[in-house]
C-alpha positions in Angstrom: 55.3 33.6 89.5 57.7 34.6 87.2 58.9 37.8 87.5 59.2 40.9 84.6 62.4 42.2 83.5 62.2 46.0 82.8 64.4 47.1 79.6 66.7 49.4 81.3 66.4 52.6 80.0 69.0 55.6 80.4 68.3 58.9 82.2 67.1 61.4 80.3 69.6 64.6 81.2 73.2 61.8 81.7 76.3 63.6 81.3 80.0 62.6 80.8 81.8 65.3 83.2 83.8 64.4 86.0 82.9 65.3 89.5 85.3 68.4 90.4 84.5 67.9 93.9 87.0 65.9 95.1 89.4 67.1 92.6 88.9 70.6 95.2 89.3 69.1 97.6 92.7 67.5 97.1 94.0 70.5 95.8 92.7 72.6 99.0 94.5 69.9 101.2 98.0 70.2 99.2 97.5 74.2 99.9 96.8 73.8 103.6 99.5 71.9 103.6 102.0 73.6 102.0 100.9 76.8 103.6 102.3 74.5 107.1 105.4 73.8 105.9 106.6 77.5 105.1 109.3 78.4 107.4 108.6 81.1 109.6 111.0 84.1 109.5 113.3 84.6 112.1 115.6 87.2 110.5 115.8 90.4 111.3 116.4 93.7 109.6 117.9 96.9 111.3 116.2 100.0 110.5 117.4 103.4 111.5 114.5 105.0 112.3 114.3 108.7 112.9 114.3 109.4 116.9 116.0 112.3 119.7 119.5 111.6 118.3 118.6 112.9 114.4 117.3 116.2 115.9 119.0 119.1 113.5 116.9 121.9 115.1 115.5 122.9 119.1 112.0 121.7 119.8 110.1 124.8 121.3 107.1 125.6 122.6 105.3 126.6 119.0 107.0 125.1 116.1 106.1 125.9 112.7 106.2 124.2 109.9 106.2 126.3 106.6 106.2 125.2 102.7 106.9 127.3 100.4 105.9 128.2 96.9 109.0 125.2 95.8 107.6 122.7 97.6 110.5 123.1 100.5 110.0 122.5 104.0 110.8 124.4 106.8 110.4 124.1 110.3 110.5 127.6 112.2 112.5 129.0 109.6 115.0 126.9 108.8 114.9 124.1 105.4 114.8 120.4 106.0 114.2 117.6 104.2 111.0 115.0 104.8 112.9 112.8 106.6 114.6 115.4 108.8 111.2 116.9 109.6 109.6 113.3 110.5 112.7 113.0 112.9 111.7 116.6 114.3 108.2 115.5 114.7 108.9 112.4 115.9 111.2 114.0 119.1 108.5 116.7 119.7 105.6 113.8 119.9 107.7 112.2 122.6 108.3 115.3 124.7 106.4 115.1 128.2 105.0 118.2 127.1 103.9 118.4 123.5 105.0 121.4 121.9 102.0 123.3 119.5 102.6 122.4 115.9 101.2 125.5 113.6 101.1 124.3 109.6 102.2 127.5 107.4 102.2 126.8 103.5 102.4 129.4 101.3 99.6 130.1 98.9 101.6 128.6 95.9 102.5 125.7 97.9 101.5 122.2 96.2 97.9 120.8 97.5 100.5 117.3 97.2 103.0 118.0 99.4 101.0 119.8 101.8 98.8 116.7 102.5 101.9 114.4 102.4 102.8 116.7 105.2 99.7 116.9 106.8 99.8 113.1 107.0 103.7 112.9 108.7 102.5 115.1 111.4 99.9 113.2 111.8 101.4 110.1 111.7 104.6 111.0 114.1 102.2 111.2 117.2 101.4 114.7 117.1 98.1 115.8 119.4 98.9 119.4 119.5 98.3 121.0 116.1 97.3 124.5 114.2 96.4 125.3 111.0 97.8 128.7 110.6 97.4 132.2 108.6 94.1 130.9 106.8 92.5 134.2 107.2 94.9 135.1 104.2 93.8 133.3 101.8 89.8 134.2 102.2 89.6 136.0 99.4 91.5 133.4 97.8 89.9 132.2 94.0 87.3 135.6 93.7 
C-alpha cells in the first residue's frame, strides 16, 4: 500500500510577528534584578524639628489662635509665624494635660490660610479643640 502525500498547504490567518512574550519576560527579570541590586540608604539627615525648646510663648489652659484680616497669626494675642505656631502646638499636644485650643479668624481672614491652619493643629496632635466666635458671622453673606 502506497501511501498519499498531501500538498502542504499554509494556514489561512499566518503572520510574521515575533512572539513578545519572552521578550517580557527578559526585560521583567533585568528589572527585578536591578531593583536587588539598589543600595539601600543608610544615611541620615538631621532635621530640626519644632519641639518644648522653640516655645516663644506660655502654654495655658485656653490658647487661642487668631488670624487676622492679613493673613497673620496669632496665638493669644501675640504674632508668630507658621512654624512658630506648629512648635507652639506641637509642646501643648505633648502636655499631660492638653490645653483647649479655640480657632479665632477674623471675618476677612483667607478661607486658605485658615484651613492651612486648621490642618497644623490638627496635624500637631491636638485633641482638645474650639471653633470660636461663629455666632458673629450668622448674619454673614444676607
Amino acid at each position: 500500500m502506497r501511501l498519499r502525500r498531501m500538498p502542504y498547504r499554509r494556514p489561512p490567518h499566518t503572520t510574521g510577528a515575533m512572539n513578545m512574550t519572552p521578550f517580557i519576560d527578559v526585560l521583567l527579570v533585568l528589572i527585578v534584578m536591578l531593583l536587588l541590586s539598589i543600595p539601600i540608604a543608610t544615611h541620615n539627615l538631621e532635621v530640626p524639628l519644632p519641639g518644648k525648646g522653640l516655645v516663644k510663648f506660655a502654654v495655658q489652659a485656653q490658647n487661642s489662635v487668631t488670624i487676622d484680616r492679613s493673613d497673620r497669626l496669632f496665638w493669644n494675642g501675640n504674632k508668630l509665624s507658621r512654624d512658630d505656631l506648629g512648635a507652639q502646638l506641637t509642646a501643648a499636644a505633648g502636655l499631660e494635660d492638653q490645653p483647649v485650643i479655640r480657632f479665632e479668624p477674623e471675618a476677612l481672614a483667607s478661607y486658605d490660610r485658615s484651613a492651612k491652619t486648621i490642618a497644623l493643629i490638627k496635624d500637631s496632635g491636638i485633641e482638645k479643640f474650639a471653633f470660636v466666635g461663629n455666632e458673629r458671622y450668622r448674619e454673614f453673606g444676607r
